[in-house]
C-alpha positions, 0 to 999 in steps of 0.5 A: 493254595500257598503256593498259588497264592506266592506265585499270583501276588509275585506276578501281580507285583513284578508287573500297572497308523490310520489315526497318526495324522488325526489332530487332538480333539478338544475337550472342556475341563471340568468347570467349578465356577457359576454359570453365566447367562448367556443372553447377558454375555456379550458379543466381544465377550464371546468373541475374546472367548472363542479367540482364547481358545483357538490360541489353545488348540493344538494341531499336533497330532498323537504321533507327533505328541507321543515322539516329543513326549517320548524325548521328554521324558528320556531328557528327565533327570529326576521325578517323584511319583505317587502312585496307588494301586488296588487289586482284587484277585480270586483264586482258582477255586473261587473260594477265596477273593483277596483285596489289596491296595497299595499306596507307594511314593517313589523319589528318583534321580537317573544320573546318579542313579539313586532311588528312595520308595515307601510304600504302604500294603493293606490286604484283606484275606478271609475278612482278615486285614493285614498291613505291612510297611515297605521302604528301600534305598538304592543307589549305584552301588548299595541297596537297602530294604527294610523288613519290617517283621524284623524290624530291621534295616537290611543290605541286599546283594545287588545281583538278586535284583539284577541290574539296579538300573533295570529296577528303577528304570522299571518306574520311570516315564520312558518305561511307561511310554515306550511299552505302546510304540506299537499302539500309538496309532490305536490311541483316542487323541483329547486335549484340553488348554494345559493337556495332551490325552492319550486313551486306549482300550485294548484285548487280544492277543497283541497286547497281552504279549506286551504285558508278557513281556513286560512281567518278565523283565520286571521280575527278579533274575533269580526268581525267574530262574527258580519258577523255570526250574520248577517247570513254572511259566506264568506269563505264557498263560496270562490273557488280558481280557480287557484294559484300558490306559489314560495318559495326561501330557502337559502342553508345554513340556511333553511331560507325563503328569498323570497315567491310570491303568484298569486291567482284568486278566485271566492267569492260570496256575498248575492248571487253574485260572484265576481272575485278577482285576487292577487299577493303578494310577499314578502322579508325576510331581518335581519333575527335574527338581528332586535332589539325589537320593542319600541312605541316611547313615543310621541305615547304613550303620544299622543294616544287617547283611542279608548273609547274616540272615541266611546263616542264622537260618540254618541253626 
């Protein structure tokens, strides 16, 4: 059982043309001011109205959008993104159901590659709730996690997470927009006055492949290695039962400002299925105004190196 247990939760973690030249349908956003009597409103009224929102509607369509979206986001050159994600998986037998929310903070500049995350793990395990902590500090040369059973600041060996530019670029809007070039077409296309709506419901085959494909270059070279070791291919047997993906573009910019993902999946494990639900969402904010990430000198003065940490294993 542990060892599904470590597999699943490693999975979970690593991984959140007929319709091209159809235009955006325009949709209201949500109105919180009174209601007018429309017998009192007047003909210019209405007419001033119905000329503003015309000025609004954009003729673009989601191939179109999705292109200058995807330059948008390539230009970026730092992001902060709040991100939250809740999980509910059962394990094979069905005896136990884990529940798990995970609320992180990520600020990210790409040249010079810096990045700072905090994040914050609450699971429930047998009416049992645990809580952990999580923060690291990556720049071009240095990587440092803060174990917090230790209490201590660690220095990580680079090469355990490969390259660091995988593992940033991993969390950035490009990666997010890119990974449904072959399904723009089978996006429903909304927009309001501010914002482009990009939806997709999606099952089958095609796009579990994506998600494959996706967890394993997501996942840790080492790690990887060692579950091939071990005989372990978790991806070839991960089936996407259903999934549905929201992304909000500002009208002016092309930027993502907001994705939210819900995914039922099926993943089997020495023989065992296992069903996992998930919901993440996730806000984009100071796009091109987040200054570049720097360990603060306590971290770095502080850090013990993970060598340390092995040897002291042994004895």
């Amino acid at each position: 059982m542990k060892k599904w247990l470590d597999i699943l939760l490693l999975t979970i973690l690593a991984v959140g043309l007929t319709a091209c030249n159809d235009t955006a349908e325009p949709v209201e956003e949500a109105d919180t001011t009174e209601d007018v009597d429309e017998e009192e409103a007047t003909t210019e009224e209405e007419n001033e109205e119905e000329e503003e929102e015309d000025d609004s509607v954009s003729e673009m369509t989601v191939q179109e959008v999705y292109e200058e979206a995807l330059k948008a986001s390539e230009a970026m050159e730092s992001v902060e993104m709040l991100m939250n994600i809740e999980q509910e998986i059962n394990s094979p037998d069905g005896s136990e159901t884990i529940h798990s929310n995970i609320e992180a903070n990520t600020e990210m500049t790409m040249e010079p590659l810096t990045m700072y995350q905090s994040a914050q793990t609450t699971m429930l395990l047998d009416d049992e709730e645990i809580a952990s902590n999580m923060e690291m500090y990556v720049t071009e040369e240095d990587f440092f996690l803060y174990e917090e059973q230790l209490d201590e600041w660690i220095k990580v060996d680079a090469s355990f997470m490969g390259d660091l530019s995988d593992l940033t670029n991993q969390q950035d809007p490009p990666d997010q927009l890119e990974m449904f070039q072959d399904f723009v077409s089978d996006f429903d296309f909304e927009q309001t006055e501010d914002e482009f709506i990009l939806k997709l419901t999606a099952d089958g085959e095609e796009f579990t492949s994506v998600m494959r494909e996706m967890a394993k270059e997501s996942m840790p070279p080492e790690i990887a290695e060692g579950m091939a070791e071990e005989g372990l291919d978790v991806f070839e047997q991960m089936d996407i039962n259903n999934m549905s993906y929201e992304m909000y573009l500002d009208k002016e910019t092309f930027n993502l400002m907001n994705f939210k993902m819900d995914m039922d999946m099926d993943l089997e494990v020495e023989g065992e299925s296992s069903n996992i639900n998930q919901t993440i969402e996730a806000e984009y904010v100071s796009i091109n105004e987040t200054e570049p990430v720097e360990v603060p000198e306590e971290v770095e003065e502080e850090a013990i190196d993970e060598s340390e940490l092995i040897d002291e294993s042994e004895f």
